[in-house]
Backbone as CSV, one residue per row, in Angstrom:
resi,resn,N_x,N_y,N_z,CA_x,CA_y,CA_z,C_x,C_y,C_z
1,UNK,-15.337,-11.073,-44.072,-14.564,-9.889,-43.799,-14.085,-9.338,-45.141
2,UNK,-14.569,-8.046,-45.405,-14.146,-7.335,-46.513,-13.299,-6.329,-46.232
3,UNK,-12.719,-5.546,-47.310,-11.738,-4.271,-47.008,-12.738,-3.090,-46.842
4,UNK,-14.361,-3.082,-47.006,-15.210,-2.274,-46.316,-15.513,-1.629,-44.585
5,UNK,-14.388,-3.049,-44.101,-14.952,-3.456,-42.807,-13.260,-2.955,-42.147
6,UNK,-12.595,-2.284,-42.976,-11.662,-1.732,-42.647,-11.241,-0.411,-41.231
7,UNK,-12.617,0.354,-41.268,-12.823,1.362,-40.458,-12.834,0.808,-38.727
8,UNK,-14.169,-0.207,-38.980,-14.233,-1.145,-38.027,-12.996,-1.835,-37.244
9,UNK,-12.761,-2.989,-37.989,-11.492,-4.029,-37.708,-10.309,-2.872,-36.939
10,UNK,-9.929,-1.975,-37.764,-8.959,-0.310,-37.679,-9.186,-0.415,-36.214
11,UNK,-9.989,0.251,-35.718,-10.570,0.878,-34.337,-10.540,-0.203,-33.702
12,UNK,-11.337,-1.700,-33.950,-11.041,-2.191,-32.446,-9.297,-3.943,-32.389
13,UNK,-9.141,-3.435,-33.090,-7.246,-3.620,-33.456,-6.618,-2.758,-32.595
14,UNK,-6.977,-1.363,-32.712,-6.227,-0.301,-32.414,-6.916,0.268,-31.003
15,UNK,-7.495,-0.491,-30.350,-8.089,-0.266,-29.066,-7.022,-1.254,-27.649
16,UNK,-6.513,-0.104,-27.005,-5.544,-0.573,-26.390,-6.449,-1.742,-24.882
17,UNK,-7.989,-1.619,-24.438,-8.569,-2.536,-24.076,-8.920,-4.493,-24.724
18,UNK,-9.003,-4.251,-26.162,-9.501,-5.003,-27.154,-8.183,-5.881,-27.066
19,UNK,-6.900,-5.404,-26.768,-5.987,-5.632,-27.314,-4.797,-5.671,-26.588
20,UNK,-5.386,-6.041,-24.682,-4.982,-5.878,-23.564,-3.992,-6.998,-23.465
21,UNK,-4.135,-8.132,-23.818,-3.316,-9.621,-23.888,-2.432,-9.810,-25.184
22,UNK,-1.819,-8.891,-25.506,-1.517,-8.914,-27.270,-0.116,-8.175,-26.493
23,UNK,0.584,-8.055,-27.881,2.420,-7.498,-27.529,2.143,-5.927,-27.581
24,UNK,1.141,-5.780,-28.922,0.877,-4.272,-29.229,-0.582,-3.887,-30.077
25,UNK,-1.470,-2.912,-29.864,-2.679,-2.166,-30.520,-1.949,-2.622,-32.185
26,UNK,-2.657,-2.863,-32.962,-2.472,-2.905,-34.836,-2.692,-1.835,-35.595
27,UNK,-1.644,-1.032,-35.957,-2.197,0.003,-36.907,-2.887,-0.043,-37.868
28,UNK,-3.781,0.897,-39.045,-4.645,1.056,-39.413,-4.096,-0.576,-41.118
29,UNK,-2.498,0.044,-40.718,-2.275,-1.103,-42.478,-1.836,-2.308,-41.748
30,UNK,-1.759,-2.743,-40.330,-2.048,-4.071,-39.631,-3.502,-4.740,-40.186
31,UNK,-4.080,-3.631,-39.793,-5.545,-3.881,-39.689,-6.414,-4.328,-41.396
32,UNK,-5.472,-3.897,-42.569,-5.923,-4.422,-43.637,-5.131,-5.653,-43.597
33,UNK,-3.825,-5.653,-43.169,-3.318,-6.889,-43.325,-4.120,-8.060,-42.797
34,UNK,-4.924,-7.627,-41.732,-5.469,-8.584,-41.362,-6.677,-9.260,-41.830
35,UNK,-7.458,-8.452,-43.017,-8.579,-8.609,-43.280,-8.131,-9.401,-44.819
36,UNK,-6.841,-8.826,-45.231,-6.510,-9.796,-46.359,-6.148,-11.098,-46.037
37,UNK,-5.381,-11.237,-44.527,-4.834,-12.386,-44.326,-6.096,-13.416,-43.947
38,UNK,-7.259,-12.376,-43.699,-8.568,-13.735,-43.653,-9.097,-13.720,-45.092
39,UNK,-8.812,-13.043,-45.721,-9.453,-13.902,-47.338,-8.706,-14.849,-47.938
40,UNK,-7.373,-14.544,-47.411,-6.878,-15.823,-47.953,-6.838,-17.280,-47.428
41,UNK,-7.497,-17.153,-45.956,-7.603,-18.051,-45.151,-8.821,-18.578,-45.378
42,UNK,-9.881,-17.996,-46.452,-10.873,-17.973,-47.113,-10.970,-19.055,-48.234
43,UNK,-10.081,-18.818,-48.706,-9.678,-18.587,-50.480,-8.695,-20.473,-50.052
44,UNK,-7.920,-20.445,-49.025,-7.053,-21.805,-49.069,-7.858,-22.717,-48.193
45,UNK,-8.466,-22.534,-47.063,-9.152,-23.279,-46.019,-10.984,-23.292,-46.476
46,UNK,-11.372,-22.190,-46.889,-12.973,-22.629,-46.544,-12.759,-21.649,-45.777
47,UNK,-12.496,-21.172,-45.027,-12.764,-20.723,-43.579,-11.883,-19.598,-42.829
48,UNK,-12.195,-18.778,-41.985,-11.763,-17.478,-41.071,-11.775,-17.126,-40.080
49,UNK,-11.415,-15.720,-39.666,-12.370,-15.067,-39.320,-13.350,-14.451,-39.856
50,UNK,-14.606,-14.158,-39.048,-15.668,-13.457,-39.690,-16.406,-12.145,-38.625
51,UNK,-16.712,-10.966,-39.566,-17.119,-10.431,-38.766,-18.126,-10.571,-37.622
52,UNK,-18.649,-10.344,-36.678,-19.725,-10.183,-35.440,-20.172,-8.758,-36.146
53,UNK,-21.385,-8.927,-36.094,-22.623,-8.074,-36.258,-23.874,-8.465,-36.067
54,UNK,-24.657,-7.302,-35.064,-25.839,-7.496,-34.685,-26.590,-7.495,-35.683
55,UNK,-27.916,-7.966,-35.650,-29.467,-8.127,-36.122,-29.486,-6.791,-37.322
56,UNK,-29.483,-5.681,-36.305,-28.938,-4.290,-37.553,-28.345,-3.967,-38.309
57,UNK,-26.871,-5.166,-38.208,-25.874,-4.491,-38.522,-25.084,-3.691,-37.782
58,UNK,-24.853,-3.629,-36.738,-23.578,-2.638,-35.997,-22.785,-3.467,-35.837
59,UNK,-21.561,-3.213,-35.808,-20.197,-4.139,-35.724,-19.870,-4.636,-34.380
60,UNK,-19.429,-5.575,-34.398,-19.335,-6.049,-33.015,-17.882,-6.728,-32.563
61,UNK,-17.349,-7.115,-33.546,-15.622,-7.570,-33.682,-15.891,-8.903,-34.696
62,UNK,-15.059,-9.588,-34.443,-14.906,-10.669,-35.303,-14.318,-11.988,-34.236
63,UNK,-14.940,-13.541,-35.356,-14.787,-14.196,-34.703,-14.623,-15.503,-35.654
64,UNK,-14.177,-16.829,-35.494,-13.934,-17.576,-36.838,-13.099,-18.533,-35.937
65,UNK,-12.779,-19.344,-37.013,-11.719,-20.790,-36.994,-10.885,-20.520,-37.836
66,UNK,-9.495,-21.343,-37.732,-8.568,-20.705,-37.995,-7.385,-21.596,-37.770
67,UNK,-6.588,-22.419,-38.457,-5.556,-23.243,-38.281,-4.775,-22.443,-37.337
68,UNK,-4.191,-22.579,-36.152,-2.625,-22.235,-35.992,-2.060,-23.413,-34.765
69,UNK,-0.645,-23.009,-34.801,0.362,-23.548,-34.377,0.085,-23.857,-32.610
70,UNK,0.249,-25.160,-32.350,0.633,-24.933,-30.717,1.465,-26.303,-30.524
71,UNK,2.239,-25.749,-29.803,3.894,-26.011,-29.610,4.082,-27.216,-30.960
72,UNK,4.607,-26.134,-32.226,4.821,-26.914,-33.163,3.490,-27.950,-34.590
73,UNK,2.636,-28.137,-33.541,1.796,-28.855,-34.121,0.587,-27.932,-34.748
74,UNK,-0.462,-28.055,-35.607,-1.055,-27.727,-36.328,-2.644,-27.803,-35.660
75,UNK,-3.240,-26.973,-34.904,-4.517,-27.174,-34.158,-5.495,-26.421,-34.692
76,UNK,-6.648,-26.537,-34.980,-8.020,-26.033,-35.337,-8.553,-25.135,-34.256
77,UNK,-8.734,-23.554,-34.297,-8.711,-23.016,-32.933,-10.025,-21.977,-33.749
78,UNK,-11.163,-21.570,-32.429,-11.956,-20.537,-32.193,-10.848,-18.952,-32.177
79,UNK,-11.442,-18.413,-32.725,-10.450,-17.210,-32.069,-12.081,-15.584,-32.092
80,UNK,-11.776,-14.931,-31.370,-12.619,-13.894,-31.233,-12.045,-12.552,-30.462
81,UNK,-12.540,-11.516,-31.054,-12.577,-9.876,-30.788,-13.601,-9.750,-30.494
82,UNK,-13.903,-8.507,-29.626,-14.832,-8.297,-29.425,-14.958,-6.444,-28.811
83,UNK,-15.330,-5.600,-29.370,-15.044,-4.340,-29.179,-15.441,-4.212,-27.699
84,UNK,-14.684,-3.110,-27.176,-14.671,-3.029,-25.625,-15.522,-2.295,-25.124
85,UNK,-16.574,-1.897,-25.574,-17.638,-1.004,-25.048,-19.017,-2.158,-25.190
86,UNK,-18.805,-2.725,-26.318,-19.350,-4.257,-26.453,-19.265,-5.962,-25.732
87,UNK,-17.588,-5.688,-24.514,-17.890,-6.776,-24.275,-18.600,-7.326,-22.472
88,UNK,-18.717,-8.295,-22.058,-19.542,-9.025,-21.402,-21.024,-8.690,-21.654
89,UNK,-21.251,-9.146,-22.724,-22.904,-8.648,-23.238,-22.708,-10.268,-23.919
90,UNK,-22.070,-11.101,-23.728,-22.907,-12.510,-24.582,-22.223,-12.642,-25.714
91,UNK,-21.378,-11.712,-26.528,-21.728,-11.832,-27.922,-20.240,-12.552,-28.308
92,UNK,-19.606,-12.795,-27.460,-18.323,-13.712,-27.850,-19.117,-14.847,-28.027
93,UNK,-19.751,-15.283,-26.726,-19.940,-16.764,-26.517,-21.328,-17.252,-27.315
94,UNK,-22.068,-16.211,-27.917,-22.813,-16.313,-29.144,-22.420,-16.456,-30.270
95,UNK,-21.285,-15.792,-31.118,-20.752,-16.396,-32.124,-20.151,-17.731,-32.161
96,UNK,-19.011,-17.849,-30.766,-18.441,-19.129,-30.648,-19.006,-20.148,-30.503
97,UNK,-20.351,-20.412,-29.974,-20.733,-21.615,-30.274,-21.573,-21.724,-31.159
98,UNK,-21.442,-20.748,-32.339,-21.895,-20.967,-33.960,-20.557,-21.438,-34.080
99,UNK,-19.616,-20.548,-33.946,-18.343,-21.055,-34.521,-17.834,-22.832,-34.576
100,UNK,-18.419,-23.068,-33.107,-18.274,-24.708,-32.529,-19.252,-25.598,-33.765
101,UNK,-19.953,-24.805,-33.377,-21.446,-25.476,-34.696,-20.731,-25.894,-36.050
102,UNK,-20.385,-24.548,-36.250,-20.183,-25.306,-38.164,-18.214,-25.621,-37.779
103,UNK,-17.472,-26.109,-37.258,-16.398,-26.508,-37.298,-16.678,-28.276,-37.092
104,UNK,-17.681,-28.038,-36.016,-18.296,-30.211,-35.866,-19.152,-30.254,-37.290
105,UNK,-19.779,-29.340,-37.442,-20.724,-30.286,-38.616,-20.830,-29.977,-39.987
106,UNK,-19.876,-29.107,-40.077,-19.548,-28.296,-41.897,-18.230,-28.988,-41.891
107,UNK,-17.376,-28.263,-41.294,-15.803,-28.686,-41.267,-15.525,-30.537,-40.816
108,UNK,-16.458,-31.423,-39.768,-15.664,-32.399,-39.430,-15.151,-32.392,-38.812
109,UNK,-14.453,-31.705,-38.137,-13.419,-31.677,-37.178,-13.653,-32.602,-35.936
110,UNK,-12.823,-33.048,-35.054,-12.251,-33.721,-34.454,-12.455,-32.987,-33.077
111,UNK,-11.572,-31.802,-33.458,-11.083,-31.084,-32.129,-11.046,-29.904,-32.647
112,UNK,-11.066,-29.096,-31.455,-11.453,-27.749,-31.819,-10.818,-27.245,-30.448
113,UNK,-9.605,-25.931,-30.461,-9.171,-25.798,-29.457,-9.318,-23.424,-29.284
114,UNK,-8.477,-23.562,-28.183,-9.134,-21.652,-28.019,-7.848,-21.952,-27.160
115,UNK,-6.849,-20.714,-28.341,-5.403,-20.611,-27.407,-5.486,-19.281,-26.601
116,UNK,-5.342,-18.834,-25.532,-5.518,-17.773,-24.207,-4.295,-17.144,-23.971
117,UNK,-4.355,-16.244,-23.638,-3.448,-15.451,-22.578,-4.061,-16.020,-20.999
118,UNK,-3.054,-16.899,-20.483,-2.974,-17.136,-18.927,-3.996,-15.729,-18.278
119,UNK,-4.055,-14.730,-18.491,-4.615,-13.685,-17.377,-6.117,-13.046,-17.567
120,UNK,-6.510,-14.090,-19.366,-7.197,-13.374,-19.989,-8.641,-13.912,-19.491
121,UNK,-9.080,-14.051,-18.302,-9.983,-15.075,-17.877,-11.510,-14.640,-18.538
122,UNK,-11.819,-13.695,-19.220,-12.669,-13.289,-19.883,-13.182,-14.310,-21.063
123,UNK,-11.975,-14.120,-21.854,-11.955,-15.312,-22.990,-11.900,-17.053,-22.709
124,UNK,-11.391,-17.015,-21.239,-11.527,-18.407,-20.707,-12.532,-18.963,-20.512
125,UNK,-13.752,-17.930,-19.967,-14.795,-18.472,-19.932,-15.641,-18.327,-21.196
126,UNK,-15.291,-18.016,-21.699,-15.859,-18.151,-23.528,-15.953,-19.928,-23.823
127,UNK,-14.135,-19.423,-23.600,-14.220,-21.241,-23.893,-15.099,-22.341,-23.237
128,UNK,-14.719,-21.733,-21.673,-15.471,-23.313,-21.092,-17.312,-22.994,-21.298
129,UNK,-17.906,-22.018,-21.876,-19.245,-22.268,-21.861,-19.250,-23.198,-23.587
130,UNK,-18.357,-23.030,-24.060,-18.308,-24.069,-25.435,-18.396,-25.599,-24.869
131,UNK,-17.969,-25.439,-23.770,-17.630,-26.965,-22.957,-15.769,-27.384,-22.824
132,UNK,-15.443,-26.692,-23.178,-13.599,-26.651,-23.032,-13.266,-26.628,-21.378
133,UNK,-12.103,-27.276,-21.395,-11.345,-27.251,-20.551,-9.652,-27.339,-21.090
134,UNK,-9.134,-27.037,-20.110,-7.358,-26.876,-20.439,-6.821,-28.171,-20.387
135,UNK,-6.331,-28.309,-21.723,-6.002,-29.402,-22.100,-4.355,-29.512,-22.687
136,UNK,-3.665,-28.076,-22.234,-2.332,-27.909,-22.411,-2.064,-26.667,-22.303
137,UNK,-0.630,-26.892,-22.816,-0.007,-24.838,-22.606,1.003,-25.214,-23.615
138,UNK,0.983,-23.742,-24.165,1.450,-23.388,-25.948,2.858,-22.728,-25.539
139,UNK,4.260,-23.417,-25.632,5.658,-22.422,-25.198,5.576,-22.472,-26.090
140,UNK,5.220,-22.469,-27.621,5.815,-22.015,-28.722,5.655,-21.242,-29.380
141,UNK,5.310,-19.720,-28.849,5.224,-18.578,-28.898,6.025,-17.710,-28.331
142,UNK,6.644,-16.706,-29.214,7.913,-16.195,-28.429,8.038,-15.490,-27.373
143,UNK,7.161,-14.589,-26.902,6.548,-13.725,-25.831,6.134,-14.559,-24.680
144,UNK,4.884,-15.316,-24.621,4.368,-15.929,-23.304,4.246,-17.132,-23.652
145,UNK,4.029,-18.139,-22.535,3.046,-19.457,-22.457,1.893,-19.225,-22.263
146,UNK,1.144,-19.815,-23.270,-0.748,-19.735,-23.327,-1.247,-20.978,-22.903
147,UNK,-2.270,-20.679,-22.565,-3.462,-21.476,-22.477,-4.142,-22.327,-23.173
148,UNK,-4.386,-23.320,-23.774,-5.050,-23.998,-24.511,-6.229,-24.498,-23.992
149,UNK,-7.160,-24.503,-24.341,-8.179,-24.559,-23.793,-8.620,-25.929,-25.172
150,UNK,-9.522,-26.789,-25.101,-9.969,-27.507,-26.086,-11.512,-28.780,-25.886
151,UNK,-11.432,-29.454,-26.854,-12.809,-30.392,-26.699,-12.369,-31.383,-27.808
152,UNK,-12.841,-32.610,-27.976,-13.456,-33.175,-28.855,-14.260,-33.223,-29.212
153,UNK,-14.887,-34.060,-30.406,-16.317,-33.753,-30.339,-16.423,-35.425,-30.968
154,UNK,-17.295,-35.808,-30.515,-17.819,-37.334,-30.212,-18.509,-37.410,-31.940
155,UNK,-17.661,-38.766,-32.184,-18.048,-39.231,-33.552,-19.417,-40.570,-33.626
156,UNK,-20.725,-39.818,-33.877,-21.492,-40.459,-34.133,-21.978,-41.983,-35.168
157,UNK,-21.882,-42.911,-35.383,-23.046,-43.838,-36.625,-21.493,-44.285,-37.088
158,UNK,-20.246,-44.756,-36.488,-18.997,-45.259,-36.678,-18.252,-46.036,-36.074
């Protein structure tokens, strides 16, 4: 994710569908904030979000790994956008289980979890075609209780 990809990220931030389970749409200097706050998530982790783009090149949203918080503790989570004229076409659950891919076998990881909006059953089934199931609920968010959705992933030749 570059500050090229600004126009993009802009529009589907600021898409009140995209952005249906959220407190509020991201304005246009949300929307750089956000593309800086993945280089630095770049720059300290290895790792992000990253844009979704087709074969051509047309934008498709973004999608990545991403440390955050659930209730307190420190979890390894999928997270994904996906523009709204673009979604139920596959392309969440096509990045995410690249995303699953290189978090077991680049990153190591353990566990790998996908925090939800309770209503957001779209993104739920994202998760469970990763193989997730609900494995808790996140009060430590100030607005709602989420969904946690998660997996392990089975440690081979140990």
């Amino acid at each position: 994710m570059v500050e090229e990809d600004l126009d993009n990220i802009a529009a589907m931030l600021g898409d009140p569908e995209v952005m249906r389970y959220y407190p509020a749409t991201r304005t246009r200097a949300e929307a750089l904030d956000w593309i800086l706050g993945n280089q630095r998530r770049y720059a300290e982790h290895g790792f992000g979000l990253w844009v979704i783009e087709t074969r051509d090149g047309t934008f498709i949203g973004d999608l990545g790994i991403t440390w955050q918080q659930v209730n307190g503790q420190p979890r390894l989570e999928v997270g994904y956008h996906v523009r709204s004229d673009a979604q139920g076409q596959g392309f969440a659950t096509e990045a995410a289980l690249a995303a699953r891919e290189y978090a077991r076998s680049v990153l190591g990881a353990n566990e790998l979890v996908a925090i939800i909006h309770p209503e957001n059953l779209a993104s739920r089934r994202v998760a469970e075609h990763l193989g997730m199931t609900q494995v808790d609920l996140d009060y430590g968010h100030p607005w709602i209780t989420r969904v946690v959705m998660g997996m392990t992933f089975p440690r081979y030749g140990v």
